[in-house]
KENUPA-570446 format. One record per residue (C-alpha): x, y, z. Coordinates in steps of 0.001 Angstrom, whole numbers, padded with zeros to 6 digits, always signed. Layout:
<atoms>
XYZ;...
</atoms>
This chain:
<atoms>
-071750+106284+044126;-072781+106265+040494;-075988+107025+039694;-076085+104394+036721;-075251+101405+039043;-078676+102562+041166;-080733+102842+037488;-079865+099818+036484;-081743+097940+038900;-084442+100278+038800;-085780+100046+035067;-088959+101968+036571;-087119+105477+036840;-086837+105729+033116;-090333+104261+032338;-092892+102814+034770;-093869+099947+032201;-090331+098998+031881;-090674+097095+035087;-093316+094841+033843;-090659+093288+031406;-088652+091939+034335;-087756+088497+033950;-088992+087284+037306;-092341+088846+036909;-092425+087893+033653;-091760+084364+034851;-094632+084322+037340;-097509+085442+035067;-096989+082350+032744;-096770+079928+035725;-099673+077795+035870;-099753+078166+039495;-098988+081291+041651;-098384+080303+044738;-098816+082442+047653;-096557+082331+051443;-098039+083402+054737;-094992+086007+055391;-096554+088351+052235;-099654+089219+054929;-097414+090337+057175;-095054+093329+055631;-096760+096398+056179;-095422+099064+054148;-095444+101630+056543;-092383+104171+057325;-089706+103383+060125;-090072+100166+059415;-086958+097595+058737;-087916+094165+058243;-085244+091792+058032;-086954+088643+055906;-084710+085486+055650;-085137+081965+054299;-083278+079626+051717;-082340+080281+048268;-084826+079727+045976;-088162+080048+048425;-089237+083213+046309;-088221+085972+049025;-087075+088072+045404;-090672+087273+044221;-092161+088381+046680;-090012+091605+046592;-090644+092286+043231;-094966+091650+043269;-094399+094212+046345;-092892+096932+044265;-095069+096096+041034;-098535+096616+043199;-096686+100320+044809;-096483+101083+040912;-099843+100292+040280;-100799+102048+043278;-099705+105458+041221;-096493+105586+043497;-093696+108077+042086;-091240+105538+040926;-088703+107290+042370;-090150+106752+045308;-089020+102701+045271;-085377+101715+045370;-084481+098385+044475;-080705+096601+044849;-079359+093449+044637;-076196+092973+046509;-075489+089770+045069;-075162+091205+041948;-074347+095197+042724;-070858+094559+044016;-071102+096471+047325;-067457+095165+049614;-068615+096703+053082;-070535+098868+055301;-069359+101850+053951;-070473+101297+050100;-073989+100295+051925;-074076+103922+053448;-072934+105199+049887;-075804+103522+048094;-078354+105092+050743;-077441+108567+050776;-077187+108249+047049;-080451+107187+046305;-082004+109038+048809;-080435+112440+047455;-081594+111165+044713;-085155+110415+045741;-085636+113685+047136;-084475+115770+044138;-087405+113842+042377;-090038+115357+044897;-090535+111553+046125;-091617+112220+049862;-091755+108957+050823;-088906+106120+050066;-089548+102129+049988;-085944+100716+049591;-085638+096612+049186;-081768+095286+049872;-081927+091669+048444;-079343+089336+049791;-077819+091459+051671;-075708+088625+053431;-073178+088488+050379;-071532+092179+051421;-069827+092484+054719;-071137+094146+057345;-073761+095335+055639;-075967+095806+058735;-073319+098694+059547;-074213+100531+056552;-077740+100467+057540;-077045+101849+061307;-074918+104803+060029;-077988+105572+057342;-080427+105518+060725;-078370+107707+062846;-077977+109927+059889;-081430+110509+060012;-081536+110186+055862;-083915+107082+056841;-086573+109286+058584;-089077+108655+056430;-088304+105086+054551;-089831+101528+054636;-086677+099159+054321;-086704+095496+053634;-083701+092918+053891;-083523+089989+052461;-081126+087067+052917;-080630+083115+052549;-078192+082605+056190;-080490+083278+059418;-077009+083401+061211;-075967+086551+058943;-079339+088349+059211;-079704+087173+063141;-076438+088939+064242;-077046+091866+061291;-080390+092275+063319;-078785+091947+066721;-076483+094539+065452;-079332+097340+064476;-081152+097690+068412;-083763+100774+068519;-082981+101399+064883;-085792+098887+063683;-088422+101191+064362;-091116+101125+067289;-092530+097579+065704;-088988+095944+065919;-090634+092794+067465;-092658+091902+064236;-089922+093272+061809;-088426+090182+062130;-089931+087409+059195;-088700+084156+058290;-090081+083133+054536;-090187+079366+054674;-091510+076223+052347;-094876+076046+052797;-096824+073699+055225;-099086+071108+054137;-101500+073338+055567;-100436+076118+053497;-100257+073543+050454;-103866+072524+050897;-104740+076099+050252;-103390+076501+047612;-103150+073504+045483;-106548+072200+047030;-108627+075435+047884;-112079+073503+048062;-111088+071641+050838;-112502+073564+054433;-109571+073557+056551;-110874+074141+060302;-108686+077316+062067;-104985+076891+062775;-104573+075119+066911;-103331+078404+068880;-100605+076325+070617;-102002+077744+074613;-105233+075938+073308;-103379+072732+071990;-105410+069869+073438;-105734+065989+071361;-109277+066257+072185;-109289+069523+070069;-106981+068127+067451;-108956+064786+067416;-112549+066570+066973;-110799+068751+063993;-109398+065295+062597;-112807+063894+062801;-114054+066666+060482;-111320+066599+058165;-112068+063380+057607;-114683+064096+055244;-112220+065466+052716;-109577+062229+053988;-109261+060978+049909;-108393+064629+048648;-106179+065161+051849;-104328+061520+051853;-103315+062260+047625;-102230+065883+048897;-099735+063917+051129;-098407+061762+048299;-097979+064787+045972;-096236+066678+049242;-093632+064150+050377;-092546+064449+046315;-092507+068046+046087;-092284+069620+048981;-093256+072774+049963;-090926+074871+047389;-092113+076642+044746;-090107+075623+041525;-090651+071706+042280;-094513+072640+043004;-094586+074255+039926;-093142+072226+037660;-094869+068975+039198;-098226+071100+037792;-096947+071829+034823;-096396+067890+034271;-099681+066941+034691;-098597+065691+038682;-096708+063189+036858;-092687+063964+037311;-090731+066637+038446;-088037+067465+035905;-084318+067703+036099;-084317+071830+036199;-085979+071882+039600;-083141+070007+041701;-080316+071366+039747;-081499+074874+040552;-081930+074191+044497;-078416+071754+044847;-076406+074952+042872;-077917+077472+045380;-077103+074880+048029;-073840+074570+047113;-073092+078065+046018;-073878+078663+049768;-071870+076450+051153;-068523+077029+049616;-069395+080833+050322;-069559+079740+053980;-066230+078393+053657;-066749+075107+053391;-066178+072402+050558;-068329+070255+049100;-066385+066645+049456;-067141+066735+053439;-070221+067760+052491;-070611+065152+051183;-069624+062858+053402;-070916+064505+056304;-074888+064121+054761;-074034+060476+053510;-073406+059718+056510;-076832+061902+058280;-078755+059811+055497;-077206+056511+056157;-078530+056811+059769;-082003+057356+058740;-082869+059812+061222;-081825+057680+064305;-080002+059971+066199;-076542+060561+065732;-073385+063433+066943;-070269+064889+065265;-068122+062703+067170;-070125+059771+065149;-069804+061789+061897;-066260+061922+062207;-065335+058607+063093;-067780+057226+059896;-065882+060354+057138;-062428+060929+056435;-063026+064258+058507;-061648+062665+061617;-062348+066307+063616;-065958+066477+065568;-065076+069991+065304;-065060+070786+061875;-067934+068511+061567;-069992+070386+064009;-069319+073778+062064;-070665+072019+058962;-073746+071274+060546;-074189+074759+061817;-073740+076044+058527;-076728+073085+057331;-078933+074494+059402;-078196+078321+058945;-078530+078159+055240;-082096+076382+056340;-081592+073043+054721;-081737+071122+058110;-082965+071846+061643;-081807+069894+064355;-083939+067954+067415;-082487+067232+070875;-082900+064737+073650;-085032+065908+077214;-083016+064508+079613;-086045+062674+081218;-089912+062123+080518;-091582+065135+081665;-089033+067296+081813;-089054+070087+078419;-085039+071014+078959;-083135+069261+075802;-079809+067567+076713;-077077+068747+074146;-074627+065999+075300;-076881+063323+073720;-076931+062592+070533;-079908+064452+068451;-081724+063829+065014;-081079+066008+062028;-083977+066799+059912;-084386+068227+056623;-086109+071286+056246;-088266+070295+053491;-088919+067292+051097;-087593+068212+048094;-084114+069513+049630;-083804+065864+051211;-084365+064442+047366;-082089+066811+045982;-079275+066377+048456;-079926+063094+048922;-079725+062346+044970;-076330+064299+044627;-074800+061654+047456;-075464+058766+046020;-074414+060391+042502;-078287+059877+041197;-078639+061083+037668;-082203+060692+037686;-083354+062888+041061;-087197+062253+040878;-087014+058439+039535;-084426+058044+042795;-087086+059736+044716;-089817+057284+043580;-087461+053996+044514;-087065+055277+047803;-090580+055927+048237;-091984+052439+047350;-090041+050975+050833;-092775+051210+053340;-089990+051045+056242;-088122+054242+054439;-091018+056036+053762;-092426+055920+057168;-088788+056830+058669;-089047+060059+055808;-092379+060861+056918;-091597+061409+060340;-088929+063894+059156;-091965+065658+057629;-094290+066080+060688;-091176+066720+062962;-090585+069709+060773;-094055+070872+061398;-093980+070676+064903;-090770+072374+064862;-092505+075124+062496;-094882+075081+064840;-093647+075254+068358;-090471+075642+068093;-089709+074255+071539;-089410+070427+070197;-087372+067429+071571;-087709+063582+071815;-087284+061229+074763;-085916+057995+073894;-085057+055255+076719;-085910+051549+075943;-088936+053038+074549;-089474+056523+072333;-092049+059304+072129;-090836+061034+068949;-091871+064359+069615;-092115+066455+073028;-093502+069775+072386;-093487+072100+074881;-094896+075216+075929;-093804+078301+078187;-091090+076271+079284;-093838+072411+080073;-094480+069936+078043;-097446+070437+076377;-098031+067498+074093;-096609+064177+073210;-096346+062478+069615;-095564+059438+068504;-094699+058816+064700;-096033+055543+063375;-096877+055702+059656;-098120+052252+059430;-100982+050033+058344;-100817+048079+061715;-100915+049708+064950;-099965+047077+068283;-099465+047798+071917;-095937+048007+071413;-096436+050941+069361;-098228+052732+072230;-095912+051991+075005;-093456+055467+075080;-097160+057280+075012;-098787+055070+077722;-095738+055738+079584;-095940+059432+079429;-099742+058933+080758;-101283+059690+077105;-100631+061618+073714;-101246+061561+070178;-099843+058507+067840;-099689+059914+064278;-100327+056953+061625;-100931+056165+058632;-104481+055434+058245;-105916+054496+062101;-108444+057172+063646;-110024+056347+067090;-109960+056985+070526;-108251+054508+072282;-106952+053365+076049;-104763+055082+078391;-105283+058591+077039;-104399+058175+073893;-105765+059226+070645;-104859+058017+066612;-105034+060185+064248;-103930+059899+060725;-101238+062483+059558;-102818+063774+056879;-105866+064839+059033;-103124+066294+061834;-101131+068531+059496;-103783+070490+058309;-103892+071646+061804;-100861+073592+062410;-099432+075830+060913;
</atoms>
């Protein structure tokens, strides 16, 4: 391969301060806020490693790629010693141009007395087969003594590239694998609202309400601070762009730029997925229209001009591997933690400010945040919305996460090597009645999330405001 299409990415190898002039760093020293992700704690730049890190377009996995290589600079690393390539823009077609670009830079590498190599592949889903490349570079051996790091925007691409690479991850394969999300409102709170003293994150084998409710009781101290964190949150989400930009206006709007950016990358994915944005469209009017009741494709199909539940179920596969929804099933009875696929299931979105954006384009908004504020002055939508929000969290947080609904509903069933571990009801309201208790007295106890109530109450069951709950979990 030519040398010049590996230098061009790599402004460093010519002069180690050209690499401070790179537009994204460049970018993040004049934000007003930097904002910093969990996964960054967890890449350890050791050799023989191969972390695969995915998450959506526009979460700052690039960012985070570049700080990365900028501290190995400062560090007094040869700069031939780092290898960075795009593969969105470097024009790679298949496996074997992947196993081009490797031998080539590492011939390279070693010719410049750089011992040790740190190579970053950034969205490496837009070349086929790229994981390929990267098992013919392993049994080569020319990766003996390299730190690699993958990046990509579909966890179905980098789960079956990773799938595809066994015993050539290195001995640590098990943590190698890192999913760069939109923050938590935990992970907001520290960094938009440092002062506040979060208590330690619930280890989910400890998970108990009388735990959660003590911590609550605590937080409560801070519950002003921690109730306008919410309010900022539910407008601009966990992603960084929106979070920025809402700082930049004074917490007063979030301009145009912010949604444009994050509906092109959306959409960008989906038409390279194969798909087209009219039943797109449809398909999410018709998710939104339902208001997270739960709903299937065969419902979908007969509400769009699609008319197939098939097509309509690859569309929502594609939703939720390009991390822009996540979906929650049915148990198929109280106290049982195995989901029912048959019934139908709520679709979430994986993060406020996609569910604005997308939700905006749909109804052919031209003012995204002013939409956003409409929708968020109907108490009945905004509870419905915020539910979407703390069943994201638990999903986040357990992963094992269903609902049982049957006359009466507990909105949440987490569960925990393979039990149900806790129950959750969702009701972000002023007013809390009996009737409101009734899927969580029927379950023998739980936790009902609300708006403002916290107490200990009857039958086993505790209140506790969401705001104090999410700071919880992480």
């Amino acid at each position: 391969m030519e040398l010049e299409r590996l230098r061009f990415q790599n402004p460093q190898w010519d002069n180690i301060n050209n690499f401070q002039n790179d537009p994204i760093l460049l970018r993040l020293k004049q934000a007003q806020k930097i904002l910093k992700n969990p996964v960054q704690e967890k890449i350890k730049l050791e050799k023989e490693r191969v972390y695969i890190l995915r998450g959506p377009r526009q979460i700052g996995k690039t960012t985070l790629v570049k700080t990365i290589i900028e501290n190995l600079l400062l560090e007094g690393k040869n700069p031939f010693e780092i290898f960075y390539f795009a593969l969105d823009i470097g024009g790679l077609r298949n496996e074997e141009e992947v196993f081009d670009l490797l031998l080539s830079y590492i011939n390279l590498a070693k010719g410049k007395k750089a011992t040790s190599q740190f190579i970053f592949l950034d969205e490496a889903t837009y070349t086929r087969d790229w994981q390929l490349g990267i098992k013919k570079a392993y049994d080569s051996g020319i990766l003996k003594n390299a730190f690699l790091l993958v990046t990509g925007s579909s966890s179905i691409e980098l789960h079956k590239g990773g799938e595809r690479l066994p015993g050539r991850r290195g001995p640590f394969s098990y943590e190698n694998d890192l999913e760069m999300i939109p923050l938590s409102f935990r992970e907001y709170i520290k960094n938009l609202a440092p002062q506040i003293e979060l208590p330690e994150p619930l280890e989910k084998e400890h998970f108990t309400q009388e735990l959660v409710y003590k911590n609550a009781e605590k937080l409560s101290y801070f519950n002003n601070e921690l109730q306008s964190c919410l309010e900022k949150y539910v407008k601009t989400g966990g992603l960084p762009l929106s979070i920025v930009d809402f700082l930049k206006n004074g917490e007063d709007k979030i301009s145009p730029e912010p949604y444009h950016v994050y509906l092109q990358a959306i959409l960008g994915d989906i038409l390279k997925s194969g798909k087209n944005e009219r039943y797109l469209r449809e398909i999410l009017y018709s998710i939104l229209a339902k208001r997270f009741e739960p709903l299937d494709a065969h419902l979908i199909s007969k509400e769009t001009s699609i008319g197939s539940h098939n097509t309509v179920s690859s569309y929502l596969e594609v939703l939720e591997g390009l991390y822009i929804t996540k979906t929650l099933y049915q148990v198929r009875n109280l106290g049982s933690s195995q989901p029912s696929f048959k019934k139908r299931k709520k679709i979430y979105f994986i993060d406020p400010l996609i569910f604005h954006t997308l939700r905006a384009w749909v109804n052919g908004a031209p003012n995204a945040f002013d939409f956003c504020l409409e929708f968020l002055k109907d108490p009945n939508s905004k509870g419905r919305f915020i539910e979407n929000i703390a069943g994201i969290h638990l999903i986040n947080y357990y992963k094992n996460v269903c609902f049982w609904r049957n006359r009466s509903e507990i909105d949440f069933i987490c569960s925990y090597l393979g039990k149900p571990k806790a129950y959750l009801e969702m009701k972000y309201q002023a007013l809390i009645t009996d009737e409101d208790r009734k899927g969580l007295k029927k379950a023998g106890g739980g936790i009902l999330l609300t708006k403002e109530s916290l107490s200990q109450g009857k039958n086993n069951i505790v209140e506790i405001p969401l705001h104090l709950f999410l700071p919880q979990i992480e």
